[in-house]
NUSE-283165 format. One record per residue: x, y, z of N, C-alpha, C in turn; residue in one letter. Coordinates in steps of 0.02 Angstrom, whole numbers, plus 50000, padded with zeros to 5 digits. Atoms other than C-alpha are relative to their C-alpha. Layout:
N
XYZXYZXYZA ...
END
This chain:
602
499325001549981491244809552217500205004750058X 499904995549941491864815952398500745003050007X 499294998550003493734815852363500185004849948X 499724993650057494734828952268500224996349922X 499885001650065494794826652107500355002949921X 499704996550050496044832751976500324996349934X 499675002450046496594831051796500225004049963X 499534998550031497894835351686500144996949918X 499995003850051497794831751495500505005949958X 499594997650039499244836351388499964997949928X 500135001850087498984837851184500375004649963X 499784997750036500104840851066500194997349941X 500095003850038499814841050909500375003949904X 499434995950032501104853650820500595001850036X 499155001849995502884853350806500485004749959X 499374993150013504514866950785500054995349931X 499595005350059505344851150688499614994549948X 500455004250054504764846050528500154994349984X 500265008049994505214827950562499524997750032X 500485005249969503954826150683499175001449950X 500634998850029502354824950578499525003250028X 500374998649944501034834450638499114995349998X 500325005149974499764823550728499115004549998X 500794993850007497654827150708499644996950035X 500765004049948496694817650847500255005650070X 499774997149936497814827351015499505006850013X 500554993650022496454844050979499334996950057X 500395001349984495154833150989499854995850059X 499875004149961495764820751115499655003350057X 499864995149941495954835551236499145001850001X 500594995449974494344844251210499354993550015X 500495005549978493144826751210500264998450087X 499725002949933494334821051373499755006150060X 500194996849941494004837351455499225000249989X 500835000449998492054838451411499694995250065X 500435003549954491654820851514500394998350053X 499665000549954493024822751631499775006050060X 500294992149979492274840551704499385000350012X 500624999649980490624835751706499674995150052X 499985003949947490004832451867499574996650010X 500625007049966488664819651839500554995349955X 499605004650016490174811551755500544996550035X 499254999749947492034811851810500015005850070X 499994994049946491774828451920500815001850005X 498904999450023493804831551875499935007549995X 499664993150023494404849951898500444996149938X 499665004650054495274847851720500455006149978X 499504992550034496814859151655500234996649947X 499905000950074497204856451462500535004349988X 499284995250020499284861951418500004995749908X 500205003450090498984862251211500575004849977X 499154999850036500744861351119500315004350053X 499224995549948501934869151259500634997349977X 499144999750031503744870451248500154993550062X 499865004749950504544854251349500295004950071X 499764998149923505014867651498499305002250024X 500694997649970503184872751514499684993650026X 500505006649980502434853951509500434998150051X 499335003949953504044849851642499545005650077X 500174995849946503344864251752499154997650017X 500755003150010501374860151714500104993050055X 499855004649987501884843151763500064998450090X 499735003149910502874842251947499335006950031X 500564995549950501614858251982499014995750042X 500585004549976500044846251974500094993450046X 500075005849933500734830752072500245003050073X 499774995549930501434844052210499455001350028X 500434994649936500654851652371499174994349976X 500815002949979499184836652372499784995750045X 500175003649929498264826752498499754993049986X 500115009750037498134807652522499194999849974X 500665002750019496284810852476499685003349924X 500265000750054496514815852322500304994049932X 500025004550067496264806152126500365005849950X 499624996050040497454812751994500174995749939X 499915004250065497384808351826500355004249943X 499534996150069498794814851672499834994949954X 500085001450086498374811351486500465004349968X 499594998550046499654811351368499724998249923X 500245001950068499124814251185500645004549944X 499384997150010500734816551083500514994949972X 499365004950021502374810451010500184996850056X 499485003249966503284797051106500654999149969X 499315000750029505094796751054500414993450033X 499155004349951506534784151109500755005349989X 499315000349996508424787951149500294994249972X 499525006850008509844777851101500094995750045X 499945003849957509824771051253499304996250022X 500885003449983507784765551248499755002750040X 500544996049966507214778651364499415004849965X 500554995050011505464786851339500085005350017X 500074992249983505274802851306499295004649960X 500484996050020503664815251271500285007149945X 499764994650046503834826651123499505006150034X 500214993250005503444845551150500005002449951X 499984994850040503214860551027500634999449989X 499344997450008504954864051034500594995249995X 499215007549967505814844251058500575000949937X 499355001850057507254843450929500284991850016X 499835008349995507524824250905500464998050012X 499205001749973509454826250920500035000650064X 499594995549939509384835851082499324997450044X 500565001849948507844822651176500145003550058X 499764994549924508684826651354499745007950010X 500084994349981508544844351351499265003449962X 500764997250040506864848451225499364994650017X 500575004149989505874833451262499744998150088X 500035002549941505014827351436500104990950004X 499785008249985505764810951513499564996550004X 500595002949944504654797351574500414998450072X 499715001449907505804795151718499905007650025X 500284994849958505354813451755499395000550017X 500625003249989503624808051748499784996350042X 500335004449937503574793251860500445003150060X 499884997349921504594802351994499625004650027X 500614995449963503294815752010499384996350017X 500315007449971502174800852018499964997450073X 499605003349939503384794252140499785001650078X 500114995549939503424808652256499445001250034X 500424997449985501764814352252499644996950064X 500365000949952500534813452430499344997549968X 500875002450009498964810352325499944990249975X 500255007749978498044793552356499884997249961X 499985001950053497784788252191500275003849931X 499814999950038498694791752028499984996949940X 500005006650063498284784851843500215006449945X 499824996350054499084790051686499874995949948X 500445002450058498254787051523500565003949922X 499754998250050499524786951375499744998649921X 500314998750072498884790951201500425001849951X 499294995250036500684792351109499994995549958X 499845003750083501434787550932500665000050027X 499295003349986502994777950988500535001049930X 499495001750064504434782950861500005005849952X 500284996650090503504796550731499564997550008X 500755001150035502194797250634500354997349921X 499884997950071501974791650440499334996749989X 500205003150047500734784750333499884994749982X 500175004250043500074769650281499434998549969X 500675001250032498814765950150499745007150003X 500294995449958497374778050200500065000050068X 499904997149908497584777150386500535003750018X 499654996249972498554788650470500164998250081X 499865007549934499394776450620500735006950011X 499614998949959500734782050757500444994249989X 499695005349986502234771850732500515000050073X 499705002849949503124761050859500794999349982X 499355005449996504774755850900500074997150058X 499725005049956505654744451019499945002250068X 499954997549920505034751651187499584996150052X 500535002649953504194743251326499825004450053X 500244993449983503024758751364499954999850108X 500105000449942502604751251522500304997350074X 499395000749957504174746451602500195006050013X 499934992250007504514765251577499675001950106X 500284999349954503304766451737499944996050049X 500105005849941503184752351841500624997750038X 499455005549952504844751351923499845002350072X 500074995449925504504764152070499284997950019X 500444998649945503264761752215499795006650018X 500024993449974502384778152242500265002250082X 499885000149923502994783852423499555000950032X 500314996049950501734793752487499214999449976X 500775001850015499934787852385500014992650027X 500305008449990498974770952405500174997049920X 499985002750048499354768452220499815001749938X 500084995850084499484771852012499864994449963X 500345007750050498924762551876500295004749932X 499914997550075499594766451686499744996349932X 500205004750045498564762351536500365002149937X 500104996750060499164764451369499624997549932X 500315002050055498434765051181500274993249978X 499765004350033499564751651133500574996450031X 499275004749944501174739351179500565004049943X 499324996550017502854743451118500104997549931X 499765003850086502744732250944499315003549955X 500414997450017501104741750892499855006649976X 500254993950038500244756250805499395003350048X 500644998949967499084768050899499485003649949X 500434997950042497764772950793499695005449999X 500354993349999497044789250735499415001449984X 500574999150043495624784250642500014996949914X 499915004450053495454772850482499785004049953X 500164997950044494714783950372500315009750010X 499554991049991495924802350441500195000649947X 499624997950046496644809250293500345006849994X 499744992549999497694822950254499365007250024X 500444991749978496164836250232499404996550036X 500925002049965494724825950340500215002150043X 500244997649932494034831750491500314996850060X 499695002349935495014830450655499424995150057X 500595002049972494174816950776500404997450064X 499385005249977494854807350916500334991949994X 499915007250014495914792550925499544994250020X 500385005649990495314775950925500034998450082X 500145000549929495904774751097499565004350046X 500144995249968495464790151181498985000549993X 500554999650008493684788951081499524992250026X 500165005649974493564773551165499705002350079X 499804997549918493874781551349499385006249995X 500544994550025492544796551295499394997250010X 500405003250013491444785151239499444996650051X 500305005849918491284771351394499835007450042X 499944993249934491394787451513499165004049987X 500554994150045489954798951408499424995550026X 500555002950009488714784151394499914995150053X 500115004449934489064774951562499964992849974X 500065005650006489314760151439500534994750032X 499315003049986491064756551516499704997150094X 500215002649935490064752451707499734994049971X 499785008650015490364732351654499394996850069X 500335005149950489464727751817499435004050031X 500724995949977488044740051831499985001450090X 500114996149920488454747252007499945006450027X 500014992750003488214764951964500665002949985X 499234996650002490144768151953500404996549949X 499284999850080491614768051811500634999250038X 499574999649959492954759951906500484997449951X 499495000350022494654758651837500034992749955X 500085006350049494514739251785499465000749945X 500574997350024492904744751721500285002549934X 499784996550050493634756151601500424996849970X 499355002750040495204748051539499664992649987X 500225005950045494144730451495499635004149952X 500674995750027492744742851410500565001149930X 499754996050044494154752051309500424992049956X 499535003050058495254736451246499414996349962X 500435003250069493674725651177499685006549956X 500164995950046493274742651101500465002849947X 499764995950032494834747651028500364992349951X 499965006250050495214727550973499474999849935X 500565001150070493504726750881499975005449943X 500044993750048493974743650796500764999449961X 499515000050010495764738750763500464993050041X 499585005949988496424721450771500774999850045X 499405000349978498254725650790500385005350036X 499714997249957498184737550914499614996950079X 500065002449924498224731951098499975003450062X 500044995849944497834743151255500434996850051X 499425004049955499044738651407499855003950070X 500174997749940498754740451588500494999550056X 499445001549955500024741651727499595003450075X 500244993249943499374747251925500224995950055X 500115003249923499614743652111499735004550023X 500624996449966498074750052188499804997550077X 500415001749917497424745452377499185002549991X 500754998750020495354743952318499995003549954X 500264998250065494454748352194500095008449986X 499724991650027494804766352085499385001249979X 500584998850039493134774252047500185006249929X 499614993650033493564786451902499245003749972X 500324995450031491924790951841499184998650032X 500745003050003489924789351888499664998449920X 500325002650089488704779351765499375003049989X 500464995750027487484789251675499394992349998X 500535008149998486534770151657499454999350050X 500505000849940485904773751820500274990450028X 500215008149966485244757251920500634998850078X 499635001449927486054749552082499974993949978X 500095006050021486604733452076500524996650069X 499625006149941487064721052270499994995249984X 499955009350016487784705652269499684997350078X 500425004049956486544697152392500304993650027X 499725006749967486884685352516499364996250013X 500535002450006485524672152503499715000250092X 500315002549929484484668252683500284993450008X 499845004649985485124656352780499614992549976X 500395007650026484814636352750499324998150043X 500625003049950483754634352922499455005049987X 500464997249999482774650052878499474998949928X 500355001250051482294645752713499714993050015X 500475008249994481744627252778499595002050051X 500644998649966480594637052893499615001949956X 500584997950051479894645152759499614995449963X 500175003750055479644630652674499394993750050X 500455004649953478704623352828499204996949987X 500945001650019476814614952832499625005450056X 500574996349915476454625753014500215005949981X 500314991650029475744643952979500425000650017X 499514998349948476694646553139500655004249986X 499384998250002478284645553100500235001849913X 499924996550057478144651152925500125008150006X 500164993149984477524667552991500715001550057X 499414999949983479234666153094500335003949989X 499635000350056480084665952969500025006749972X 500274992250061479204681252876500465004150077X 499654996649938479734690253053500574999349997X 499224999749978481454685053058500315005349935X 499724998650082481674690352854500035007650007X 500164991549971480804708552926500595004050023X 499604997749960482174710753040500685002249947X 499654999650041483454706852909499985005349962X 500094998450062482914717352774500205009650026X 499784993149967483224733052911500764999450024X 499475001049970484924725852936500515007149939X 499414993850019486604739552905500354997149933X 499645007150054487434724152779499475000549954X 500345000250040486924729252636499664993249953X 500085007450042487194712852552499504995050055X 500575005849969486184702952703499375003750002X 500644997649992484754715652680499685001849930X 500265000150064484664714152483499814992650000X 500275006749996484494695452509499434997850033X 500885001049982483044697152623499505002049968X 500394996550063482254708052507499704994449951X 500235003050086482404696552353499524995050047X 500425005549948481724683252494499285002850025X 500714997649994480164694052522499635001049960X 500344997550071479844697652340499774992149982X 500195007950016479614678752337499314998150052X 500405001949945478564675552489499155004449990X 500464998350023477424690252432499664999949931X 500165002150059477094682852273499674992449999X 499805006950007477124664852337499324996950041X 500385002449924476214663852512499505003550004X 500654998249960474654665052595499755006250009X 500144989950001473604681652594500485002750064X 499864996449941474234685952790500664999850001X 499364999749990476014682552761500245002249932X 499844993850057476004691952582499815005250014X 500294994349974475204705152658500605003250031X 499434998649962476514704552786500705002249983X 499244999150027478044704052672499805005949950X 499864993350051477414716752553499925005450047X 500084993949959477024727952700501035002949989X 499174998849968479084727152749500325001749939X 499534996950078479654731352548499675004349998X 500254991850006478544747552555500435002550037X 499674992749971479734753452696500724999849973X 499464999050017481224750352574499955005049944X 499854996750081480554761352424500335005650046X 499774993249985481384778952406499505001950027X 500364994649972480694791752516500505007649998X 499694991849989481694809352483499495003450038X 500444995149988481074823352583500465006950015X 500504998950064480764835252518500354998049956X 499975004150062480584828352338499755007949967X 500014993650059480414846352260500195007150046X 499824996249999481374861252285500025006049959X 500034995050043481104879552241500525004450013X 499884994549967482564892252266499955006349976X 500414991750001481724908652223500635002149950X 499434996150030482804919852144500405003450003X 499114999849987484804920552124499985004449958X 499534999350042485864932652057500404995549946X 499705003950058486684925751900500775000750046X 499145001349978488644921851971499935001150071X 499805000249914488194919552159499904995650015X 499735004949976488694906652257498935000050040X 500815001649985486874898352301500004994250058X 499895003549937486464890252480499824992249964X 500055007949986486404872152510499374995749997X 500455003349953484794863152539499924993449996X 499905007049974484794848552607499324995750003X 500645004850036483694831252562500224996150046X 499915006649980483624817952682499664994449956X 500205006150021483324799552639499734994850045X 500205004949953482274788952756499694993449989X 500105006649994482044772352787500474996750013X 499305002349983483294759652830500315001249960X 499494998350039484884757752748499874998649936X 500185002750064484274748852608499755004649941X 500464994550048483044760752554500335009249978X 499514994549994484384775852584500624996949933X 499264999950048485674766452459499665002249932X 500274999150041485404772952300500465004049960X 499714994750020485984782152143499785005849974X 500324993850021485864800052101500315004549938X 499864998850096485814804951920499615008050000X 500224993650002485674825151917499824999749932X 500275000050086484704827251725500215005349961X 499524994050022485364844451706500505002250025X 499244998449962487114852051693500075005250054X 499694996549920486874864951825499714998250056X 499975002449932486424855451957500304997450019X 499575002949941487424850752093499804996550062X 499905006949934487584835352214500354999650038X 499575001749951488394833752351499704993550053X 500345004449943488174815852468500105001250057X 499795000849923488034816852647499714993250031X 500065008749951487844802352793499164998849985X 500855000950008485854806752786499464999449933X 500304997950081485554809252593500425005949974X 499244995850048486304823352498499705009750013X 500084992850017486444843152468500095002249935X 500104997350070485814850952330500165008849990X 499964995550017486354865852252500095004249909X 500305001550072486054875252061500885005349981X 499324996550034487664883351953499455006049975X 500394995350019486954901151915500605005049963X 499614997450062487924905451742499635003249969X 500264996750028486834908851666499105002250009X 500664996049957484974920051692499464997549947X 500375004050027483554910851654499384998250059X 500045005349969482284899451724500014992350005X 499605007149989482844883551799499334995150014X 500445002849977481674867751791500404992149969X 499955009850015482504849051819499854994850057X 500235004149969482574834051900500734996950032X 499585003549970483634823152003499874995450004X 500405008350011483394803651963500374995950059X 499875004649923483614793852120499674991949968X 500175006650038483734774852089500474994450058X 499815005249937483894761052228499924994049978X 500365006049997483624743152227499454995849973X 500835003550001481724741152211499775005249957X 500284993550039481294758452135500175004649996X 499854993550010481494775852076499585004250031X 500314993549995481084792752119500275005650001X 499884993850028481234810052082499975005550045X 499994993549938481774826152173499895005649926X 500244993050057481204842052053500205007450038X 499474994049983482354857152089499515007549950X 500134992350044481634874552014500475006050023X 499804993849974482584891352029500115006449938X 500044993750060482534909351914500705002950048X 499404998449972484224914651903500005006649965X 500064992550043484174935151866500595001749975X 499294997349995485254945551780500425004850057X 499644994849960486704956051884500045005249986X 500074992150031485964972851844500305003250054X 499734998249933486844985451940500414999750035X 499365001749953487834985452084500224992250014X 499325006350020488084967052105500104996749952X 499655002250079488574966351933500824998850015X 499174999649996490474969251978500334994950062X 499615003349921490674955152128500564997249995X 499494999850017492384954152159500314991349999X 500255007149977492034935952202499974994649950X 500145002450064491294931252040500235001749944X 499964995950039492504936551932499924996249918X 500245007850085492064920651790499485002349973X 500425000050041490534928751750500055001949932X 499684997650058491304936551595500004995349930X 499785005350063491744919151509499334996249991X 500365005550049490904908651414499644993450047X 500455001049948489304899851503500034995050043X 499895003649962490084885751561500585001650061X 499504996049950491164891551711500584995950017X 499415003949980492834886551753500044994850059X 500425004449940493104871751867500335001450057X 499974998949943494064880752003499145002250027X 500614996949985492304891152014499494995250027X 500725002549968491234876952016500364995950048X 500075004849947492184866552146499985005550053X 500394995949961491994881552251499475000950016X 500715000449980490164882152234499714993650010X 500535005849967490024862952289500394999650048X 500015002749930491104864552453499895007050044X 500294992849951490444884052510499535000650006X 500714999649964488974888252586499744996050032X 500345004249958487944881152727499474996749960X 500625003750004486604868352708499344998850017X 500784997549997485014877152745499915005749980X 500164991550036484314893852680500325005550032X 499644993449952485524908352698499635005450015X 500504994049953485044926152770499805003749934X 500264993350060484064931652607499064995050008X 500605001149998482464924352689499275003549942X 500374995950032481464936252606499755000149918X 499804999750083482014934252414499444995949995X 500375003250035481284918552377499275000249995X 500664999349991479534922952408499755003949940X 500464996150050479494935752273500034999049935X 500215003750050479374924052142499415000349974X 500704997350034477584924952138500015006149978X 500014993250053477814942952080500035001249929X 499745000550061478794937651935500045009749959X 500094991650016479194957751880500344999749937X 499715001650056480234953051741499934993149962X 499925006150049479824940551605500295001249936X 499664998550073481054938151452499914994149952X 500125008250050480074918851370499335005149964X 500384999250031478664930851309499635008050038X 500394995749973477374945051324499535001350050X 500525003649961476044936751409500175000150085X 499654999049959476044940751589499854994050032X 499925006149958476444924751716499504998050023X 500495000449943474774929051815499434998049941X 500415001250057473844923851660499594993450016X 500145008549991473434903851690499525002550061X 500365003049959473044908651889499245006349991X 500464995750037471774922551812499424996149985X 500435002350036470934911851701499734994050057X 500095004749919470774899251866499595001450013X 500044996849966470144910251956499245002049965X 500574999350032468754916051828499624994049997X 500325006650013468414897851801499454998150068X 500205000449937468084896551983499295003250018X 500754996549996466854911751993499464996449959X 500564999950062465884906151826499674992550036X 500655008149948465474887451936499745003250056X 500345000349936465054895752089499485003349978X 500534999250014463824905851971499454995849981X 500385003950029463214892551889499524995350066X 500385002549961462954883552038499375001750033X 500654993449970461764899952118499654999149951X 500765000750033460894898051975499544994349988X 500545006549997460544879051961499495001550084X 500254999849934460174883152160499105003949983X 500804995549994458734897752114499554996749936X 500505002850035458094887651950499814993650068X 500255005149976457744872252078499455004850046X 500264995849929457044886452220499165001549944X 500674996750041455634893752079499844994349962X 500525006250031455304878151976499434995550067X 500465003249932454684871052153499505004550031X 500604996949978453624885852206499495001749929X 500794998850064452724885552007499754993450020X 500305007049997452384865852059499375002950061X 500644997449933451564873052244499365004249977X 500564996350019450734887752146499344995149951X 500585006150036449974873452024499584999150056X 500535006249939449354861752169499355006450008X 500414996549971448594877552260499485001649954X 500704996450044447724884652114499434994949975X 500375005950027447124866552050499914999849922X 500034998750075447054873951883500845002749966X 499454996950023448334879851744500464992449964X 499675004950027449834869551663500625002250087X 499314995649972451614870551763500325002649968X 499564997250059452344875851613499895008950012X 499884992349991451514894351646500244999450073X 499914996549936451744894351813500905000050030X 499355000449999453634891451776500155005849961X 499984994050044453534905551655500035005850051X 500234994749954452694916251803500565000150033X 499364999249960454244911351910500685002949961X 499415000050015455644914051812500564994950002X 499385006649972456374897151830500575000049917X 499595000250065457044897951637500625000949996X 499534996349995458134910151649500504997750044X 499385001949956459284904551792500404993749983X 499705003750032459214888551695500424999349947X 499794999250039459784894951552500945003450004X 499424997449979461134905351621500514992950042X 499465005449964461814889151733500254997849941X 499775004550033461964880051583500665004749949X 499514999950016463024891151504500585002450047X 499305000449951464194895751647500164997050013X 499445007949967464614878251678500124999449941X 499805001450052464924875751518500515005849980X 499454994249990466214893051516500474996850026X 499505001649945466864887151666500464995049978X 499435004250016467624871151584500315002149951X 499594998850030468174880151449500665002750007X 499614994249970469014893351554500634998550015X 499525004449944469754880251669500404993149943X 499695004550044470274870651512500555004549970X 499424993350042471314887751428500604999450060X 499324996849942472094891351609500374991349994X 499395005449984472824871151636500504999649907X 499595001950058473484871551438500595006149997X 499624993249993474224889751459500754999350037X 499655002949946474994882151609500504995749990X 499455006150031475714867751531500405002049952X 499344999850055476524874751367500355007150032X 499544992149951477094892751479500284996550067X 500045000949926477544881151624500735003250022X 499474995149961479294889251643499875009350035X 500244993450004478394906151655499495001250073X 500535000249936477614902351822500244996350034X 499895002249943478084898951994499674994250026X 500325003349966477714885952094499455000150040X 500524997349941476404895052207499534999749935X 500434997750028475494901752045499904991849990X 499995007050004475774883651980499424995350047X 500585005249972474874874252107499355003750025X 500564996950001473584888352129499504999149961X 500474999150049473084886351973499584992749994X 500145008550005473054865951982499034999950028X 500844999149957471644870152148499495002649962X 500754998549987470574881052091499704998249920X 500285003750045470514871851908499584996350018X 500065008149963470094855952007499285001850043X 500744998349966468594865252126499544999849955X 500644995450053467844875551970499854992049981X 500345005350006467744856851886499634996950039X 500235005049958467054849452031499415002950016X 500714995550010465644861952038499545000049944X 500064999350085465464865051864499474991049978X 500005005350025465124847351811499404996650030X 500605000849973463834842051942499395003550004X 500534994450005462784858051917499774998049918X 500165000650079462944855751707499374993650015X 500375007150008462224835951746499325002450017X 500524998549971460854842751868499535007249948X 500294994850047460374858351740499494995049950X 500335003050071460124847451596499384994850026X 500515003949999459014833951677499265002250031X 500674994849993457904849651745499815003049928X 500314999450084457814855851567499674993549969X 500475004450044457294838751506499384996550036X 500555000249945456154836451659499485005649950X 500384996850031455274853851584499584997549928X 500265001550080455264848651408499564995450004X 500615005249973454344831451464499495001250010X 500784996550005452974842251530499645003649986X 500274994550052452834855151406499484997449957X 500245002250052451584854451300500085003149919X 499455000350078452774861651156500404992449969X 499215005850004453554844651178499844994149944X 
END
């Protein structure tokens, strides 16, 4: 997401006045809503949570978040909480402190609500109400929000924002309805969220609410997702939607992955070339589709596509040849497709590095599904910038799922994040390192719009990874795997010297035979010493794969415990020693059973 992004969820779920019942989903509302609202392979939402305030704190909370913003940002308030009426049918938000006689002055309006709405500069606005119209009480076992006579969503829809492109208001329910807390809540059960809200969690969390598989959670998206979820969970409550928007509202990315264009087929005359009897102008055809498939229109260059996936399935070797050549230059190509950044301080702001995406546009559209929570995305015009959250000290090993059109592929991020021993333990900079390991989200939207987008001036650092001087996953030191490599390596190049000098002396006991005319070869292999070198090859190639079998398993279950350098060091000189090893063992043994053949022990 490139635009600013803020939210505001208000829960309250205790009360001064012991008419208002106290309510047990607003807890949970809040803390599920901020979980997949904050997380930035989700919503990416800076998120501020006001839990039970007094109605002059949520009044201040309130006009402070739609103030001082820019048409480019998204702003979303959740209300989880009493709704009250007046005598006169105005909405009002219960606080900690509302007194039911004295709404006006203890409770928040909704006409103070949609005028900060009203006012506000930011470019989109949605408010997501989760209220018990009237009280609370009891029925049966469920524990329901009652209604009265309000029409929640007239409340909001009379004003035109002035200064955004547009708001949208959903709520749990209509004005003759019950919002639901949960069918089986009871006095002493476990707090959970509402049916609505665990609706909105739900679609958002599992990317089931992206209805049209386009990678994104757009506002319609969500509000069809949530009412067939909160109908099939509760008959007689009804979700309600009110908005004037100018295009589509993205509110969340889809964890689902996939890409999904609506294709514009190939024209009528080009497909009746294709469909021609002359090579000629078949092969045209394939040419014209080529051109297409590099076109900027996305939609006229997914339709050539599907039109090539046909032709190279369909047609003639030289014009399937031809069309599958032109869908190789749409797969992904990241470059680079694996990133190492050496090693960070724990709580410092970590450079940029930047991934292009080549090929035409086609092969550049795509979505990008970070796999772990501290990595960071950022898109640019050419592909994107990557950068890692360094909370906590460790090492770092994920992935980045890239997913276009035609195919996937994978960018693989590594980085060892140390501790802040020392002097820059205290940076005045980082002063979040203190809390609890997920970092606040002023912090992290700081660390996705600071720092440049190539390697800053600590050239030097990342290199001394291969050192590794501190390991805290075990005893065992890192250099262990490219060790055992490395031995593997020597023990084939012995083996090989020795298949080399058994072939050198079994061939001068054959010459000494001839010459003498007499004798067996068997002594005159004795006289040489050919045995011995045989004996010894056969078991150093046979070491060697053991060796080179310890170091790649070592490798694999310690693989956080080793750099990338040691890492593919160890891959090589596994991969030689076998390749030595293996052709010397073959050639040993069929000189040993060569001997035995002409022994006369045999």
């Amino acid at each position: 997401m490139t635009d600013s992004r803020h939210a505001l969820i208000i829960a309250n779920d205790r009360y001064d006045d012991q008419g208002l019942k106290k309510l047990k989903a607003p807890t949970q509302d809040a803390a599920a809503l901020e979980r997949v609202l904050h997380d930035p392979q989700i919503g990416d939402f800076e998120v501020e949570v006001v839990h039970n305030a007094s109605a002059d704190l949520m009044r201040r909370r309130i006009q402070g978040f739609f103030n001082d913003r820019r048409r480019a940002d998204t702003l979303l308030l959740h209300f989880s909480c009493h709704g009250l009426k007046s005598e006169s049918g105005e909405l009002y938000f219960a606080a900690s402190d509302t007194e039911p006689p004295l709404l006006a002055a203890t409770a928040v309006a909704s006409q103070f609500v949609r005028g900060c709405m009203s006012g506000t500069r930011a470019g989109r606005s949605v408010l997501f109400l989760d209220c018990c119209y009237g009280g609370a009480f009891s029925r049966g076992s469920a524990s329901v929000r009652a209604s009265g006579e309000i029409n929640v969503l007239d409340s909001f829809a009379k004003d035109e924002p002035a200064g955004g492109r547009g708001w949208a208001v959903i709520t749990a329910s209509d004005s003759m309805e019950y919002s639901f807390e949960g069918n089986e809540l009871a006095e002493n059960s476990a707090p959970r969220p509402s049916v609505f809200t665990h609706a909105v969690v739900e679609g958002l969390e599992t990317g089931e609410a992206d209805l049209d598989a386009d990678g994104n959670v757009s506002l319609d998206d969500l509000y069809e997702y949530v009412y067939r979820h909160v109908r099939e969970q509760n008959p007689h409550q009804t979700p309600k939607k009110a908005a004037e928007l100018q295009g589509e509202l993205h509110l969340a990315h889809s964890r689902r992955g996939g890409i999904k264009i609506v294709a514009i087929p190939s024209p009528p005359s080009l497909r009746a070339a294709m469909n021609s009897d002359e090579f000629l102008t078949r092969r045209g055809a394939v040419t014209e589709l080529c051109t297409r498939l590099q076109r900027p229109e996305l939609p006229v260059a997914e339709g050539a596509r599907q039109h090539l996936a046909e032709v190279a399935q369909n047609e003639v070797q030289p014009l399937a040849d031809q069309a599958a050549a032109a869908l190789s230059e749409i797969r992904l190509a990241p470059s680079p497709d694996h990133l190492d950044f050496g090693r960070l301080p724990r709580g410092s702001h970590t450079p940029k590095r930047s991934v292009t995406m080549h090929g035409p546009p086609l092969a550049r559209h795509c979505v990008v599904q970070p796999k772990q929570p501290w990595l960071r995305v950022d898109p640019t015009r050419g592909g994107m910038e990557v950068h890692v959250d360094t909370a906590t000290p460790g090492h770092l090993s994920g992935d980045i799922a890239l997913k276009g059109v035609a195919d996937e592929s994978v960018i693989h991020v590594e980085a060892e994040v140390t501790p802040a021993d020392g002097p820059p333990k205290p940076e005045p900079h980082v002063s979040n390192d203190s809390t609890p390991p997920k970092p606040p989200p002023e912090d992290k939207r700081r660390t996705m719009v600071i720092g440049p987008s190539h390697i800053p001036s600590k050239p030097k650092e990342p290199p001394k990874t291969t050192e590794e001087p501190k390991r805290t996953d075990g005893t065992t030191p890192s250099r262990r795997a490219p060790a055992l490599a490395g031995a593997a390596l020597a023990l084939a190049v012995t083996a090989l010297a020795m298949l080399v000098m058994t072939i050198q002396r079994g061939v001068a006991a054959v010459v000494a035979r001839a010459d003498a005319g007499v004798g067996q070869v068997e002594d005159n292999i004795h006289e040489q010493g050919a045995l011995t070198p045989l004996v010894v090859c056969l078991i150093t190639g046979a070491v060697t794969l053991v060796v080179g079998a310890f170091a790649r398993h070592d490798l694999g279950t310690r693989r956080e415990s080793y750099t990338t350098q040691a890492a593919s060091a160890t891959h090589t000189m596994t991969s030689v020693a076998k390749g030595l090893a293996i052709p010397a063992l073959i050639l040993a043994v069929l000189v040993g059973i060569a001997y035995l053949v002409g022994s006369d022990h045999w």
